[in-house]
C-alpha positions as CSV (number, residue, x, y, z in Angstrom):
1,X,50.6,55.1,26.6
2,X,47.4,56.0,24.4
3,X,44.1,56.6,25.8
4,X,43.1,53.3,24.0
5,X,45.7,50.6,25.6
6,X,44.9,53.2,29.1
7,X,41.4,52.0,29.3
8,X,42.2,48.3,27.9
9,X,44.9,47.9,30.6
10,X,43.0,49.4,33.7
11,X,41.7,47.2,36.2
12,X,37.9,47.2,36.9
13,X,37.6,46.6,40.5
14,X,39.9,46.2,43.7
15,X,38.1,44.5,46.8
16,X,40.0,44.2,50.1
17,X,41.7,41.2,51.3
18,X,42.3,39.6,54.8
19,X,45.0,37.8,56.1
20,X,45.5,35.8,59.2
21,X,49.1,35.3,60.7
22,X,48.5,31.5,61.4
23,X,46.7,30.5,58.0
24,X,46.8,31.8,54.9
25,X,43.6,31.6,52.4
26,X,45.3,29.2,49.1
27,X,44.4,27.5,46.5
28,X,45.8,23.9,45.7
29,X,45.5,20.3,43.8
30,X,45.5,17.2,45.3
31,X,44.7,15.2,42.2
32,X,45.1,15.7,38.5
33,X,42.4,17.0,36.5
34,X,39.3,19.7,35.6
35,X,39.0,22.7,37.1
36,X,37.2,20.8,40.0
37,X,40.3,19.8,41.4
38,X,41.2,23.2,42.3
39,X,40.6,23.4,46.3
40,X,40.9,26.4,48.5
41,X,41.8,25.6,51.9
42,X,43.7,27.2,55.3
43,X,47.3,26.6,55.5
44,X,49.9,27.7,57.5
45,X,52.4,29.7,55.8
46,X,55.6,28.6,54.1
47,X,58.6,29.7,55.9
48,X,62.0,30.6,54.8
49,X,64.1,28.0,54.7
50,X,67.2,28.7,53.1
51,X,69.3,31.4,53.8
52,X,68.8,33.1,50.4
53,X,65.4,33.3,50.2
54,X,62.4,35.6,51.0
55,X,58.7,35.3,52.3
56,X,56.0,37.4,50.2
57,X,53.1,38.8,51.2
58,X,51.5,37.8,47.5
59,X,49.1,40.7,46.7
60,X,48.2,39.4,42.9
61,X,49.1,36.3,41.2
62,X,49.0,36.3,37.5
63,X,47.1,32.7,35.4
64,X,49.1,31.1,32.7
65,X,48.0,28.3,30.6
66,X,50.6,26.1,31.7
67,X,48.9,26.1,35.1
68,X,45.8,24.3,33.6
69,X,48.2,22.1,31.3
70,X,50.0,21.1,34.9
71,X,46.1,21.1,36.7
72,X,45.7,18.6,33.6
73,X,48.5,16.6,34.0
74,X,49.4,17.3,30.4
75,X,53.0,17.8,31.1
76,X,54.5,15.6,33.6
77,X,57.4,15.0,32.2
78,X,58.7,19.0,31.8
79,X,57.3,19.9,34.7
80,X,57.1,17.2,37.3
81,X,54.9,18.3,40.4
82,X,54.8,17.0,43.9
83,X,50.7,16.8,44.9
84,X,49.2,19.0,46.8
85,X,50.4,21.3,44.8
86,X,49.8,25.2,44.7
87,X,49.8,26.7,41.4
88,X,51.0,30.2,40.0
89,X,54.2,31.1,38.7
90,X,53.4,35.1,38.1
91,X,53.7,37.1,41.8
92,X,53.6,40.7,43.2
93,X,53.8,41.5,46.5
94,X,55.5,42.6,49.2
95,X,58.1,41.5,51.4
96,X,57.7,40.3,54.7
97,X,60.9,38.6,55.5
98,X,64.4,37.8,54.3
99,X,66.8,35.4,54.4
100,X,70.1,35.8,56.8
101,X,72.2,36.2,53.2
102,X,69.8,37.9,50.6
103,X,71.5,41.3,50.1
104,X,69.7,42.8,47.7
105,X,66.4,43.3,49.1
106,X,65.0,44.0,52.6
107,X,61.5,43.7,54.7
108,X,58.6,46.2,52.6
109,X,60.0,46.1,49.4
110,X,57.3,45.8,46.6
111,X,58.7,43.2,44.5
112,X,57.5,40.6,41.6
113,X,59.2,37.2,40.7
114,X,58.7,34.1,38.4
115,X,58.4,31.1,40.0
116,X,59.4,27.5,38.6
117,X,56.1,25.8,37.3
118,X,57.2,23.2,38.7
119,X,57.1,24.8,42.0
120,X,54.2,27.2,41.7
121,X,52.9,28.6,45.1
122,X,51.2,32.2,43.8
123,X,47.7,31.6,44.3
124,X,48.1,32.0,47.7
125,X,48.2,34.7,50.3
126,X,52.1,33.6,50.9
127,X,54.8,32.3,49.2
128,X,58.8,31.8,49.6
129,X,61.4,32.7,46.7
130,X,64.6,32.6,46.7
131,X,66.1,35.6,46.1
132,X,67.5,35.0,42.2
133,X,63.9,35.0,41.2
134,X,63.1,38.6,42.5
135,X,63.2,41.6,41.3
136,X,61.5,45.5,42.1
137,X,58.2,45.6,41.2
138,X,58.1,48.2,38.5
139,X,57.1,51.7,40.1
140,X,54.7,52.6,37.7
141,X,52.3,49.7,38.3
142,X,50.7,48.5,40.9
143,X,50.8,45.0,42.1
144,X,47.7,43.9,40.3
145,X,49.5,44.8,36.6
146,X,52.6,43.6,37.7
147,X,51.5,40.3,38.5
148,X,50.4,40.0,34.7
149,X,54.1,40.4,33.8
150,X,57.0,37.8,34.6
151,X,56.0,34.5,32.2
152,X,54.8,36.2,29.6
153,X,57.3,39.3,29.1
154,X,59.9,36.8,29.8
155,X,59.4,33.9,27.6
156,X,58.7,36.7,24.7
157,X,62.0,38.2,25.5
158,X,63.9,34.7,25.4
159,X,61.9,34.0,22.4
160,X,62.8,37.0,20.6
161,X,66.2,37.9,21.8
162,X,67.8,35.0,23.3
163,X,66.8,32.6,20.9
164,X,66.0,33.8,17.6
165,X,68.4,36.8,17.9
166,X,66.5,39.4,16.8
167,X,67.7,42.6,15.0
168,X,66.2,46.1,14.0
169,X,64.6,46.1,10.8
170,X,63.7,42.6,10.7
171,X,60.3,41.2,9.5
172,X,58.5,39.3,12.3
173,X,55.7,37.2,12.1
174,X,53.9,37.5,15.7
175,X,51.2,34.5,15.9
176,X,48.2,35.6,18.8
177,X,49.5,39.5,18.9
178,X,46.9,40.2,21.4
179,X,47.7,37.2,23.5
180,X,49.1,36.7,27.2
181,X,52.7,36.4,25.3
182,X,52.1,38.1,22.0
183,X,51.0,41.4,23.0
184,X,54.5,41.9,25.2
185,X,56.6,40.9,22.2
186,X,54.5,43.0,19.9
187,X,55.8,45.6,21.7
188,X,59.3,44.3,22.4
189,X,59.7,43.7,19.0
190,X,58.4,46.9,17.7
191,X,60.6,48.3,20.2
192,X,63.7,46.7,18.8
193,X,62.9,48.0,15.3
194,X,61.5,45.4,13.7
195,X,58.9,45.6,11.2
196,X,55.6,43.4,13.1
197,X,53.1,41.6,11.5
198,X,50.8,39.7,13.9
199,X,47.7,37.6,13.6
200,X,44.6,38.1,15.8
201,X,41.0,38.2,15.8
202,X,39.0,41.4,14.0
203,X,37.7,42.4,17.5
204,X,41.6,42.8,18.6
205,X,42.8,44.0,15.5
206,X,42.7,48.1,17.3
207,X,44.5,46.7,20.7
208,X,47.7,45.0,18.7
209,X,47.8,48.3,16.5
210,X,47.7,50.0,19.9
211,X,50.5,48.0,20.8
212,X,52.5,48.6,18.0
213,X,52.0,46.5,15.0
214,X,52.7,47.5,11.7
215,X,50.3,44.5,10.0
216,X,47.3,42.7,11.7
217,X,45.9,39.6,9.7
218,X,42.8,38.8,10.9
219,X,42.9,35.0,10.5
220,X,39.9,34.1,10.6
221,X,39.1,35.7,7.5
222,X,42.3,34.8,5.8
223,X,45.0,33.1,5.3
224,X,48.0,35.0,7.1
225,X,50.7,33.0,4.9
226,X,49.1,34.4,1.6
227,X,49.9,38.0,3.3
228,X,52.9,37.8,5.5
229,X,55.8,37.2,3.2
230,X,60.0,37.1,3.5
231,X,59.7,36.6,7.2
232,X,62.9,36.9,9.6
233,X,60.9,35.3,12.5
234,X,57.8,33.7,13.6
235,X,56.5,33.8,17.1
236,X,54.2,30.3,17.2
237,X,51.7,30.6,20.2
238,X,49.0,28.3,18.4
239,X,51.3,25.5,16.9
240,X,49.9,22.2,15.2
241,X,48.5,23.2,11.8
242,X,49.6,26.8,12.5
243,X,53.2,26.0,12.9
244,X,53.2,23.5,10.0
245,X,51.8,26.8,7.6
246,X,54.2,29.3,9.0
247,X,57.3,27.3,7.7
248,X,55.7,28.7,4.7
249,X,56.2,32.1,5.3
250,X,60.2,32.1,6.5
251,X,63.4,33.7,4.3
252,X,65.7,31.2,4.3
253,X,68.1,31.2,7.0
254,X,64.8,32.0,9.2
255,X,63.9,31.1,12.5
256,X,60.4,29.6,13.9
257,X,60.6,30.1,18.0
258,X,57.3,28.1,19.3
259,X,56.2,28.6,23.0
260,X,53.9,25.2,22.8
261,X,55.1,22.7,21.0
262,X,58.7,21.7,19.4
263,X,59.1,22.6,15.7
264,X,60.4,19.8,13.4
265,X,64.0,19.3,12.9
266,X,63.2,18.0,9.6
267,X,60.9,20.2,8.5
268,X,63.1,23.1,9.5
269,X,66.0,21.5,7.5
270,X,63.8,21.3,4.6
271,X,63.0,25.2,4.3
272,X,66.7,26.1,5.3
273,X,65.2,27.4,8.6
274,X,65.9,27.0,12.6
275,X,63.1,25.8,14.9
276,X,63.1,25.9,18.4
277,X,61.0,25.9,21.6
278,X,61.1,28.4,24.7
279,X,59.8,28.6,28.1
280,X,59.7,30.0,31.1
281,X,62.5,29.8,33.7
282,X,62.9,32.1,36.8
283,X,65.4,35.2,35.5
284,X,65.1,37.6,38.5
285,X,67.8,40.0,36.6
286,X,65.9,40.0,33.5
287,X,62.8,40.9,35.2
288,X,64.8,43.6,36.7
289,X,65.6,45.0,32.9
290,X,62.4,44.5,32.0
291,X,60.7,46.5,35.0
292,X,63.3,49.9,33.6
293,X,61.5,49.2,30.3
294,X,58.4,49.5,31.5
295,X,59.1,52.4,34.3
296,X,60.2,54.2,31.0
297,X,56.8,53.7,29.7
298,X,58.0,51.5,26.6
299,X,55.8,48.2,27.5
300,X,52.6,47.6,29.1
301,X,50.8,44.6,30.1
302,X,47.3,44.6,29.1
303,X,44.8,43.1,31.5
304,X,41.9,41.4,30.5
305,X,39.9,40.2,33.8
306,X,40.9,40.7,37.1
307,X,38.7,37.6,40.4
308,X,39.3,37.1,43.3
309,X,41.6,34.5,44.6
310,X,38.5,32.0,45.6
311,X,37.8,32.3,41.1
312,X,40.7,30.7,40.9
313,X,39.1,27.8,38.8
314,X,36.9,30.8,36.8
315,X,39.9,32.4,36.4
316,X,41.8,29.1,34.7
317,X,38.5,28.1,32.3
318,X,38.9,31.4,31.1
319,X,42.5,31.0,30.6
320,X,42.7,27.5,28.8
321,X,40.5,28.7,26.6
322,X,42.6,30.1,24.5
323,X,40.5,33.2,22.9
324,X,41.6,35.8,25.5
325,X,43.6,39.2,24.5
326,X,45.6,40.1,27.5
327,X,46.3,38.5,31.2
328,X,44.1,37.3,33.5
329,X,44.9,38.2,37.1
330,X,43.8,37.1,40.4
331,X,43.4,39.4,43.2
332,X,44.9,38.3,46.8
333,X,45.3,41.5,48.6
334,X,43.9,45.0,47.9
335,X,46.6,47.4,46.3
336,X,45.5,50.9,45.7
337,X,49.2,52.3,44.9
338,X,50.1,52.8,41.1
339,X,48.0,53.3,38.1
């Protein structure tokens, strides 16, 4: 990793945590809406339940915007909640206990996971999983990083590879390269072979080189669709007018993969292009494959902030704002192992 991304990625500060065995610190909803609703409170622990699943020690949880679209109530019908409801779907930690069948890990292992939206529980001091939504923590970060990893490596992978079927040499259009999302599959992609063009404000424009783009249009200066041309694939993060222009952009035969909203069939079938949508879904053998990437020192998440558990509702303003490069990751427990 350059010196550049090094610094970029680095935490700032890591304060010490405290946990009591018969409550646990969490944060949780009881009602839909602002960041107001966000309440930390005592609760007793989760227990395991099933016999394939695991209690975690959580030690970082990383903030998504679909925890502020569920805060919101914006999305009901993809990912119905049951109030009070925990958030968090990114987790590191450690485990404290297993299940009388999970066979693949054991009591102390460092491990991360992606939880169902639907189901949230990170930001909290404890959280169950079942055991097909875990994998090894990779060794080369510490739980603070990690944390920052599962959604957004994951839905860049499924948007990239799963869905729009990348190849080497390809020309990909990355929308929000320094983004939670975009500045994983700038690196994925560039990984792959592909030839990366992403858009992204002139204060990022050094990070997503860092990270591996060939172009960076800085789009608030110009139009990216009088620059990027013949495109294999475009990554939407932004979508409404943004997705509408990119079908500009596309070869024929092209694909446009959005993370937030559905492209049109019609419009798709107009260009002689494929739309889809991706999200998130809880892959504990993909985050496996993706933890050897990075031990091999091939991705990186970059961090942008790193509160405290009890910022939780800082910690989401900053996040729905959408004009963040990198993750945003909230500190439960105090890590010092790792970079």
């Amino acid at each position: 990793m350059s010196r550049t991304l090094e610094a970029i990625t680095s935490p700032r500060s890591l304060a010490s945590g405290k946990v009591d065995n018969q409550t646990m610190k969490a944060v949780r909803i009881h009602k839909y809406g602002g960041p107001e609703v966000l309440q930390s409170e005592d609760l007793p622990p989760p227990q395991v339940s099933a016999a394939t699943e695991v209690l975690i020690r959580v030690h970082a949880a990383g903030v998504n915007p679909v925890d502020s679209a569920i805060r919101r109530g914006l999305v009901k019908e993809i990912f119905p909640v049951s109030l009070p409801w925990i958030p968090g779907s990114d987790v590191s930690g450690v485990i404290e206990e297993v299940g009388p069948d999970v066979t693949r890990f054991k009591k102390g292992d460092e491990v991360f996971a992606l939880l169902n939206p639907a189901k949230g529980g990170a930001y909290a001091e404890y959280v169950v999983v079942s055991e097909s939504e875990l994998a090894l923590k990779p060794k080369l970060l510490h739980h603070i990083r990690a944390a920052a990893v599962p959604v957004a490596a994951v839905i860049a992978w499924n948007a990239l590879f799963e869905t729009a079927q990348l190849q080497s040499g390809q020309r990909v259009l990355i929308h929000g390269g320094a983004g939670g999302v975009g500045h994983f599959a700038v690196q994925l992609a560039k990984r792959k072979g592909a030839h990366v063009i992403a858009t992204a404000s002139a204060k990022n424009h050094e990070l997503v080189y860092e990270l591996g783009a060939d172009e960076v249009i800085d789009y608030q200066a110009q139009k990216f669709e009088d620059v990027a041309r013949k495109i294999d694939i475009v990554l939407d993060s932004i979508g409404d007018d943004t997705q509408e222009r990119s079908w500009k952009v596309l070869k024929k035969g092209g694909v446009l993969v959005s993370i937030v909203q559905p492209p049109s069939g019609e419009k798709a079938r107009s260009v002689g292009a494929r739309g889809a949508m991706v999200q998130s879904r809880p892959d504990g053998a993909k985050l496996a494959e993706i933890a050897k990437i990075i031990d091999s020192g091939q991705l990186a998440p970059v961090i942008n902030r790193i509160l405290p558990l009890s910022e939780a509702r800082r910690a989401q303003e900053l996040s729905q704002s959408g004009h963040m490069h990198g993750k945003i990751v909230l500190r439960v427990v105090n890590h010092n192992g790792g970079k």
